[in-house]
C-alpha positions as CSV (number, residue, x, y, z in Angstrom):
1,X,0.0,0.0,0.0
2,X,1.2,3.2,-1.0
3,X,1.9,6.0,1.8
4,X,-0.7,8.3,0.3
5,X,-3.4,5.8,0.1
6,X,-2.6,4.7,4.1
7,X,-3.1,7.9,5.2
8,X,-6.4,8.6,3.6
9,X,-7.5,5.3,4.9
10,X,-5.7,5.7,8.1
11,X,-8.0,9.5,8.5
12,X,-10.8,7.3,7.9
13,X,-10.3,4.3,10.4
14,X,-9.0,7.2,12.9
15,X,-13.0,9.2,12.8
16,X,-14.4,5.6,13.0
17,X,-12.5,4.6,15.8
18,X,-12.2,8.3,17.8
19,X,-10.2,6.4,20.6
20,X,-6.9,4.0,19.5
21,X,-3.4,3.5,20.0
22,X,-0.5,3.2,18.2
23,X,0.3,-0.2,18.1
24,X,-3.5,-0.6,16.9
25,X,-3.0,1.2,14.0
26,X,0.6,-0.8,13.2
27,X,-0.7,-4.0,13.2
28,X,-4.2,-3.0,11.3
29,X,-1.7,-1.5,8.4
30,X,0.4,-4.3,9.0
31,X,3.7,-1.4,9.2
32,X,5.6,-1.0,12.1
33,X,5.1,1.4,15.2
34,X,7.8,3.8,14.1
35,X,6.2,4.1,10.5
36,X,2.7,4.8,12.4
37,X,4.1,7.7,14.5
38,X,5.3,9.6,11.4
39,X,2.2,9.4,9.7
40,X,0.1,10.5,12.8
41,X,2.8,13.5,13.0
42,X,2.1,14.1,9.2
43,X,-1.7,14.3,10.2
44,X,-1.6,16.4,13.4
45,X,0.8,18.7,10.7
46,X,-1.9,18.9,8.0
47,X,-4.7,20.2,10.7
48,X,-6.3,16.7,11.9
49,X,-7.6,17.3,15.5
50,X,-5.6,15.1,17.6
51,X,-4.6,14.7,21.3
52,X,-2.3,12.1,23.2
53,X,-2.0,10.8,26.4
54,X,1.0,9.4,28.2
55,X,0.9,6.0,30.5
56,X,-0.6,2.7,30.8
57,X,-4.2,3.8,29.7
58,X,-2.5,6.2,27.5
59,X,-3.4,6.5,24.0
60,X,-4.0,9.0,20.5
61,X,-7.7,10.5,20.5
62,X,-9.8,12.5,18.1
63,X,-10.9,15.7,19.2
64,X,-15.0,16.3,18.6
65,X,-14.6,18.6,15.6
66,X,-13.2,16.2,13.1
67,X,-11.8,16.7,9.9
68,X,-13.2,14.4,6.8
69,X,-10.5,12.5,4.3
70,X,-10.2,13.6,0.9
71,X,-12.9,13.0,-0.9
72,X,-12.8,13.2,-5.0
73,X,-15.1,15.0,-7.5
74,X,-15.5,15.6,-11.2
75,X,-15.8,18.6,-12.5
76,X,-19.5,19.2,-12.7
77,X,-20.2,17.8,-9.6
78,X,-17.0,20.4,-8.1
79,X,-19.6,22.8,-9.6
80,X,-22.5,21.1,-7.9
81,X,-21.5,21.6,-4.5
82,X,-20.0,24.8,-4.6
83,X,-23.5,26.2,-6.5
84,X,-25.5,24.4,-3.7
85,X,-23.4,26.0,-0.9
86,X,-23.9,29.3,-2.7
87,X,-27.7,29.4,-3.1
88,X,-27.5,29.9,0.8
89,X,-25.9,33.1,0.7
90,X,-28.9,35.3,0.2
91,X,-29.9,34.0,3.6
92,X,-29.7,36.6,6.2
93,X,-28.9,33.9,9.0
94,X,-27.7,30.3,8.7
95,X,-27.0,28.2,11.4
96,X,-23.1,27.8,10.3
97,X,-22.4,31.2,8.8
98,X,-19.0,31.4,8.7
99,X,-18.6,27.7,8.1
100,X,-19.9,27.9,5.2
101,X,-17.9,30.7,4.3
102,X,-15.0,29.0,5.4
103,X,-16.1,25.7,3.0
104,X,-16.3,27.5,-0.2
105,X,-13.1,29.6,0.5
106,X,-10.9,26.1,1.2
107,X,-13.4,24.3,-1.8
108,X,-12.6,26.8,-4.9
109,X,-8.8,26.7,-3.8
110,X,-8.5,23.5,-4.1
111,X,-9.7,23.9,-7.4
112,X,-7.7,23.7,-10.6
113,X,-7.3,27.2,-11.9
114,X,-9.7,26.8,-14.9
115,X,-12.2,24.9,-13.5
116,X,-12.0,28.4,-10.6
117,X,-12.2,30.5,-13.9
118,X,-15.0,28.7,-15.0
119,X,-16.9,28.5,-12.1
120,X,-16.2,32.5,-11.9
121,X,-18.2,32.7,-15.0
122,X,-21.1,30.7,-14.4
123,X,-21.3,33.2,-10.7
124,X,-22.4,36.0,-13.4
125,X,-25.0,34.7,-15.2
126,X,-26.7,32.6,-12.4
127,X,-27.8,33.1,-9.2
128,X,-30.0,31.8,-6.4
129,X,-31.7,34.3,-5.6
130,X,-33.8,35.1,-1.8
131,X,-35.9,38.1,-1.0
132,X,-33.7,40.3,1.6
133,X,-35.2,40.1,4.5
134,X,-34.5,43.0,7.2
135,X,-35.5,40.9,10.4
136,X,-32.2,39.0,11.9
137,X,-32.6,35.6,13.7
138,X,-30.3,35.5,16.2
139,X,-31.1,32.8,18.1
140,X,-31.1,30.6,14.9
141,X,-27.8,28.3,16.1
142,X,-29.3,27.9,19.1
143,X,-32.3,26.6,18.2
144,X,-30.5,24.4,15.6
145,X,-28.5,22.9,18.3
146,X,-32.1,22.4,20.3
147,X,-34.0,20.7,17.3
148,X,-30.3,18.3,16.7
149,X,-30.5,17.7,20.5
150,X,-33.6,16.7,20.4
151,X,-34.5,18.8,23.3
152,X,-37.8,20.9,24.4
153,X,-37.4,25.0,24.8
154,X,-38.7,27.5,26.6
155,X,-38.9,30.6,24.8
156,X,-40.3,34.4,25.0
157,X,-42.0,34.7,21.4
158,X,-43.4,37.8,20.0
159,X,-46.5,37.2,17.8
160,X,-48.3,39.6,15.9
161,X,-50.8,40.1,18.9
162,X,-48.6,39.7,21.8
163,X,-45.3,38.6,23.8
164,X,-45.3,35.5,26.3
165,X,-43.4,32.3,27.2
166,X,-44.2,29.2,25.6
167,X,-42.5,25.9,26.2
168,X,-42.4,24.2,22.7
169,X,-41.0,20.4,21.3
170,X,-39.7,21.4,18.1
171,X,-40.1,19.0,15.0
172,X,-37.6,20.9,12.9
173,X,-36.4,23.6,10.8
174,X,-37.3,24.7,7.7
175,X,-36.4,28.2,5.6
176,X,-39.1,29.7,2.9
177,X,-38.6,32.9,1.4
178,X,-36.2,34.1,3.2
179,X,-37.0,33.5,6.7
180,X,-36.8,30.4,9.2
181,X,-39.3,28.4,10.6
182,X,-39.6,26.1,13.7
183,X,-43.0,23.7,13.9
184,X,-42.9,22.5,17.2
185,X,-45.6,21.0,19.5
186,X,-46.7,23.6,22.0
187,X,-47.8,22.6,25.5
188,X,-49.7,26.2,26.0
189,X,-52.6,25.2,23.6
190,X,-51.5,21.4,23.1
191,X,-51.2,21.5,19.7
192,X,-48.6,21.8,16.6
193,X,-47.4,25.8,15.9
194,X,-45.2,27.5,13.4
195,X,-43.1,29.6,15.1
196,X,-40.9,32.2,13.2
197,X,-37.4,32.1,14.4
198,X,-36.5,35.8,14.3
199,X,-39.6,36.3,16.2
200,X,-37.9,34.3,19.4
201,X,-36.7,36.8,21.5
202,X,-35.3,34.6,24.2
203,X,-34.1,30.9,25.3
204,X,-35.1,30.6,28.8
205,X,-34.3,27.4,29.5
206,X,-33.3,24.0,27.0
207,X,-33.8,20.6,28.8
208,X,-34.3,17.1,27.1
209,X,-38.2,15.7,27.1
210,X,-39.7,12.2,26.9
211,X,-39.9,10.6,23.7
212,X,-43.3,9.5,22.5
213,X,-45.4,11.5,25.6
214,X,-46.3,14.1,22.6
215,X,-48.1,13.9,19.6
216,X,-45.3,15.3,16.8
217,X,-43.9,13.6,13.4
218,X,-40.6,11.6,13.7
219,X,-39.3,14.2,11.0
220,X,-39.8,17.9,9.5
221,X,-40.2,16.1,6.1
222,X,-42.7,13.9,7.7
223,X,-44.1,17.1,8.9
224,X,-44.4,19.2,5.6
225,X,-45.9,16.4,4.2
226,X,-48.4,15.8,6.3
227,X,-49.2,19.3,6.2
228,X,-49.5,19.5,2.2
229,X,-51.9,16.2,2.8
230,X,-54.2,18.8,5.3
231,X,-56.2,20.8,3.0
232,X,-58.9,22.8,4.7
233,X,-59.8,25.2,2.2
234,X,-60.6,25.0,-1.9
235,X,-59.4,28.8,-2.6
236,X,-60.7,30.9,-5.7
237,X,-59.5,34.0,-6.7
238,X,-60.0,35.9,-9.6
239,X,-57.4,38.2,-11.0
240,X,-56.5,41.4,-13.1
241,X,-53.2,41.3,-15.4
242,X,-51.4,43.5,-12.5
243,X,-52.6,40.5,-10.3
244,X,-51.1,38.2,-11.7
245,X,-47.9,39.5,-12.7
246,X,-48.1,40.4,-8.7
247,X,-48.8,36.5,-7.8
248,X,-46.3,35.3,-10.0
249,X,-43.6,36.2,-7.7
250,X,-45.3,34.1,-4.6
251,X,-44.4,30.8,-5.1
252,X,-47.1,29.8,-2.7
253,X,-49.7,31.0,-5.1
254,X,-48.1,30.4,-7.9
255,X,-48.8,26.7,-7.6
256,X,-52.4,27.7,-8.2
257,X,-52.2,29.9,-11.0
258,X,-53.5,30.0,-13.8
259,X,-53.4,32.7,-16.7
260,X,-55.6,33.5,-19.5
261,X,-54.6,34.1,-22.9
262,X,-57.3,37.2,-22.9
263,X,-55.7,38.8,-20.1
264,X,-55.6,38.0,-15.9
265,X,-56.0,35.2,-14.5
266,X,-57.4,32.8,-11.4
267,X,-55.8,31.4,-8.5
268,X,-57.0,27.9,-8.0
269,X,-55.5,26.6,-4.8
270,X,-55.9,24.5,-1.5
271,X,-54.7,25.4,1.4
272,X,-55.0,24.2,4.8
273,X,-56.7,26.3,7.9
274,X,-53.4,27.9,9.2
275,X,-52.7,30.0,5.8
276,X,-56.3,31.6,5.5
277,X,-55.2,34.6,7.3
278,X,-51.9,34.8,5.6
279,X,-54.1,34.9,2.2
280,X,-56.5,37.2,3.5
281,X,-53.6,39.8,4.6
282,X,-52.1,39.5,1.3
283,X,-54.7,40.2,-0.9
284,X,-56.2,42.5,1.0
285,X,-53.4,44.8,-0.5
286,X,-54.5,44.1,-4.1
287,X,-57.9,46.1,-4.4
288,X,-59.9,45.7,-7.3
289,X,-57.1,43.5,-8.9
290,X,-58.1,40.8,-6.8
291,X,-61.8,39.1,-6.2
292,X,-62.3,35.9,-3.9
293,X,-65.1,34.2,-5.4
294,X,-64.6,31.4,-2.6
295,X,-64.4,30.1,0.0
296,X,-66.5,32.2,1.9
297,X,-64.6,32.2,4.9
298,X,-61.8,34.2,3.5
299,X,-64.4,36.5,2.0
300,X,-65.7,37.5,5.3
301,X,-62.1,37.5,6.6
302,X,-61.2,39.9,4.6
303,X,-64.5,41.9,4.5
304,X,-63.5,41.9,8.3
305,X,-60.5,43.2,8.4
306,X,-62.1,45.9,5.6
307,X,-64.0,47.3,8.4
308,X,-61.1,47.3,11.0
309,X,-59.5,49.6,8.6
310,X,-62.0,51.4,8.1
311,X,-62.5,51.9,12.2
312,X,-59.4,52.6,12.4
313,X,-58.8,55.7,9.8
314,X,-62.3,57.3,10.3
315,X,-63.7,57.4,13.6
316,X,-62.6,60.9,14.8
């Protein structure tokens, strides 16, 4: 075996393993004790987290932040990953920030110089693109770190009506349109909530919880599917050209809509109970470019929030 190819798989056995010794490692490489000290030394040299300890119970061990063997790509897959880690960077907040920043710095050096150029090109003429959002989420890492824990929180949440502490079992995380979200089972009104991260003000306390004693998927996809499966509400919404071209940039609506070759269009859509205020809110903006012909829920929702306005602006 060549030196180059032990190392790579010695970096592999050595994450596997965590905890080992030297005379381990010489006779699993079948080299001698001397041969496996130099490549350790080599290792620890080129940035691989390793500690020793001295004595009879003494021994090599891998620190927790581990570094990954070499790992080869072609060249559109090179392009892959580096395009994937870039469609985050319209994000405002990401739970490893400068890690990612770190990854494509150390990923396009390693890079052959014209596959770099290349990849320079593509940057201007595509782009993943986010709406800029102007509310931060602070606490996003530490909610990350809550949901991969597995844990329960309790937080101070700001919702559009009102501040208070909730203790909430998060299922997940997921981002949309430029902003974080964290389902999680709520023990306040014992049932499932979306809670918008940059809306947590504070984590008041973190502590594990009992698994199975509440009612929440095993998963965020199993989650998000379940929700798209929960359709309350057959929507119907008729629209003006300058509706349309306003929908089209939703990509919630845009699911539903559909265009007409004479002009406007209709927005054909379910949605489940949760999103009838959202919809009502957003079209109440539209004025005569948008009617709801049903359901009639959301006509009276809005027709509700018509006269709150109106309250509002012209009682003296």
């Amino acid at each position: 075996m060549s030196k180059a190819k032990r190392l790579i798989e010695m970096m592999i056995t050595i994450n596997v393993k965590k905890d080992f010794t030297v005379g381990e490692l010489a006779n699993e490489f079948s080299v001698s004790k001397r041969t496996i000290l130099r490549d350790l030394q080599e290792l620890e040299q080129a940035g691989f987290p390793l500690y020793s300890e001295v004595g009879a119970a003494g021994g090599y061990h891998i620190l927790k932040e581990r570094i990954l063997p070499p790992i080869t790509f072609s060249e559109s897959e090179a392009k892959a990953v580096f395009f994937a880690c870039q469609a985050l960077q319209f994000y405002r907040d990401l739970p490893f920030e400068q890690e990612t920043i770190s990854v494509l710095k150390k990923f396009l050096n390693c890079l052959p110089i014209d596959i770099q150029n290349s990849i320079s090109q593509i940057q201007k003429k595509i782009v993943f693109w986010i709406p800029d959002r102007h509310c931060e989420s602070p606490l996003l890492k530490s909610m990350y770190h809550i949901v991969a824990n597995r844990h329960a929180a309790t937080i101070q949440y700001a919702s559009v009506h009102s501040e208070r502490v909730r203790t909430i079992i998060p299922i997940g995380l997921y981002a949309m349109n430029g902003l974080w979200y964290c389902p999680a089972y709520c023990t306040s009104v014992n049932q499932i909530r979306v809670f918008r991260v940059d809306r947590i003000k504070k984590i008041i306390e973190e502590k594990p919880y009992l698994n199975g004693k509440y009612p929440i998927p095993e998963s965020i996809q199993e989650y998000l599917e379940k929700t798209e499966i929960e359709k309350d509400y057959h929507i119907k919404i008729q629209l003006t050209e300058t509706g349309v071209k306003r929908c089209e940039t939703e990509c919630f609506l845009a699911e539903g809509l559909k265009t007409f070759s004479t002009g406007g269009g209709i927005i054909d859509l379910e949605i489940n109970q949760s999103a009838l205020e959202w919809v009502a809110d957003y079209f109440l903006s539209f004025g005569n470019n948008a009617t709801v012909l049903e359901p009639p829920e959301l006509i009276e929702l809005i027709k509700h929030k018509i006269q709150e306005l109106q309250h509002h602006y012209c009682v003296s």
